[in-house]
Structure formats: structure tokens, C-alpha cells
C-alpha positions as a printed Julia matrix, in Angstrom:
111×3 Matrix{Float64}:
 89.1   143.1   138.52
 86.98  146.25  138.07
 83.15  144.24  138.09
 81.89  144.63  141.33
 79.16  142.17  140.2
 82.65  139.7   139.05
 84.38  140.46  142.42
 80.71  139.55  144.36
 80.98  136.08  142.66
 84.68  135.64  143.59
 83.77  136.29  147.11
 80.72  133.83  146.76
 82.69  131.08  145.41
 85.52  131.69  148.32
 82.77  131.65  151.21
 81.51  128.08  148.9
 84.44  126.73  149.84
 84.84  127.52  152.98
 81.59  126.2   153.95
 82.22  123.05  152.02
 85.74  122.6   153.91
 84.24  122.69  157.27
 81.57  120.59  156.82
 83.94  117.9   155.66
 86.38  118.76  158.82
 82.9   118.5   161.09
 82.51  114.83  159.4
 85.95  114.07  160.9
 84.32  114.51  163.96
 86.21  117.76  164.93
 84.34  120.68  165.98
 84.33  124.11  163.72
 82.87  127.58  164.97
 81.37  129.69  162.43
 79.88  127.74  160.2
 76.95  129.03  160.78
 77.79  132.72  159.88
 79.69  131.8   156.86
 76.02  130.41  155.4
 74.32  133.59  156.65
 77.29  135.61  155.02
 77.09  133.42  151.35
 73.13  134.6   151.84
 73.48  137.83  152.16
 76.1   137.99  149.46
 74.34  135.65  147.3
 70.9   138.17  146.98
 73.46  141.11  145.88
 74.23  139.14  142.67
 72.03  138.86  139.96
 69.38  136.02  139.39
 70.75  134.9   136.03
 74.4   135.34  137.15
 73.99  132.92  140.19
 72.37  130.94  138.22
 74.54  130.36  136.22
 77.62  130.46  138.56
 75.53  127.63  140.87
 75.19  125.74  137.93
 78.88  125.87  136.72
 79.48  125.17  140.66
 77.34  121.66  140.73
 79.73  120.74  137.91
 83.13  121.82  139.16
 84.69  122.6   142.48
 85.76  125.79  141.17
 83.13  127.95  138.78
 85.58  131.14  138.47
 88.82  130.89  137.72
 91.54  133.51  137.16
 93.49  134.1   133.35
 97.4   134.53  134.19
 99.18  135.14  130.37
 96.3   134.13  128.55
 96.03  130.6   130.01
 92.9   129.77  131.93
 93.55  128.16  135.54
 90.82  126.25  135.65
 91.61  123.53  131.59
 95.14  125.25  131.55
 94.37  126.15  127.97
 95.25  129.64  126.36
 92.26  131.91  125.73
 92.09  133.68  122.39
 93.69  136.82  121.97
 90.41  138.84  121.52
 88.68  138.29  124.72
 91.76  138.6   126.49
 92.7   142.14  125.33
 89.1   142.87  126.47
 88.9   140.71  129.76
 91.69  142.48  131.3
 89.48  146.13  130.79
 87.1   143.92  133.66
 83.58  145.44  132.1
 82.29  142.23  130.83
 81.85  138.52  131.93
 83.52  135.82  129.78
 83.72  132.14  129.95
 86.63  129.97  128.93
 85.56  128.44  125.61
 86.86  124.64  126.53
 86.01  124.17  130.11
 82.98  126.99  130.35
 84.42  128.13  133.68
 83.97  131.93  134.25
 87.31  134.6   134.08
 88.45  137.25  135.33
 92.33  138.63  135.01
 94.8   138.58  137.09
 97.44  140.55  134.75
């Protein structure tokens, strides 16, 4: 994954998560530490990404759990279905963004 802008969302979607998990631990009634930094952290993160590209990955995330998904051997890990050939060859170069044309989920590579 060469897009620092791609590897920014990764690491937003990651602290998403994270804050999502404790909250629901916290309505178990058990006490979590941190939680507070992790939403400073997703802030601070959040205004080095792009307007449109949160945007659009905070739309994709009010949908779906997970709004960025890895490619391993051409299958997307989000709909399990193969992407074609020609944005694969030029996903794995990691210059532009691409979306997985069944579930609209955004890609990166792992291979």
C-alpha cells in the first residue's frame, strides 16, 4: 500500500472500530481507559484526509461495518467476489483509489 492518503483511511477505519468496540464493552457496564484519546486520535487523523475522501469513506462506513477492505488474489474481502483483471493489475501499483464494483467498498492490495 504505497497511498499515504489510502493508508490514512486504513488507520481511520481501525481507530472506528476501536472506538465502536469500547463503547459497546462500556454498555456492559465494564470500565475502558482511553476512549477518550482514541476520539481525539480519529480527529486528528480524520482532518489529514481529504474532504471528499472522508466523505465518502463516512458514508460507505454508515452503510457497512467495514468501508475498506483488502484484495487477496483478486477477490475482494469485503462481497468475496473477484475484481476484474484491469483494476487489479493497476491496484496493486497503490497510486489510485478503487472501489469494488458489487459491494462499493474501497481496496487496497494486499499481494
Amino acid at each position: 500500500m504505497g497511498n499515504t492518503e489510502l493508508e490514512r483511511l486504513v488507520s481511520l477505519q481501525d481507530l472506528d472500530l476501536m472506538i465502536e468496540e469500547s463503547e459497546e464493552v462500556e454498555k456492559l457496564g465494564f470500565s475502558i481507559t482511553g476512549c477518550s484519546e482514541l476520539k481525539v486520535a480519529r480527529q486528528e487523523l480524520a482532518t489529514k484526509i481529504s474532504k471528499p475522501l472522508l466523505f465518502r469513506y463516512e458514508r460507505l462506513r454508515g452503510k457497512l461495518k467495514r468501508a475498506i477492505v483488502p484484495v487477496k488474489n483478486d477477490i475482494c474481502l469485503g462481497c468475496f467476489l473477484r475484481q476484474p483483471t484491469s483494476i487489479s493489475a493497476q491496484g496493486r501499483e497503490g497510486t489510485d483509489l478503487f472501489t469494488c464494483e458489487n459491494c462499493g467498498r474501497i481496496l487496497y492490495w494486499l499481494d
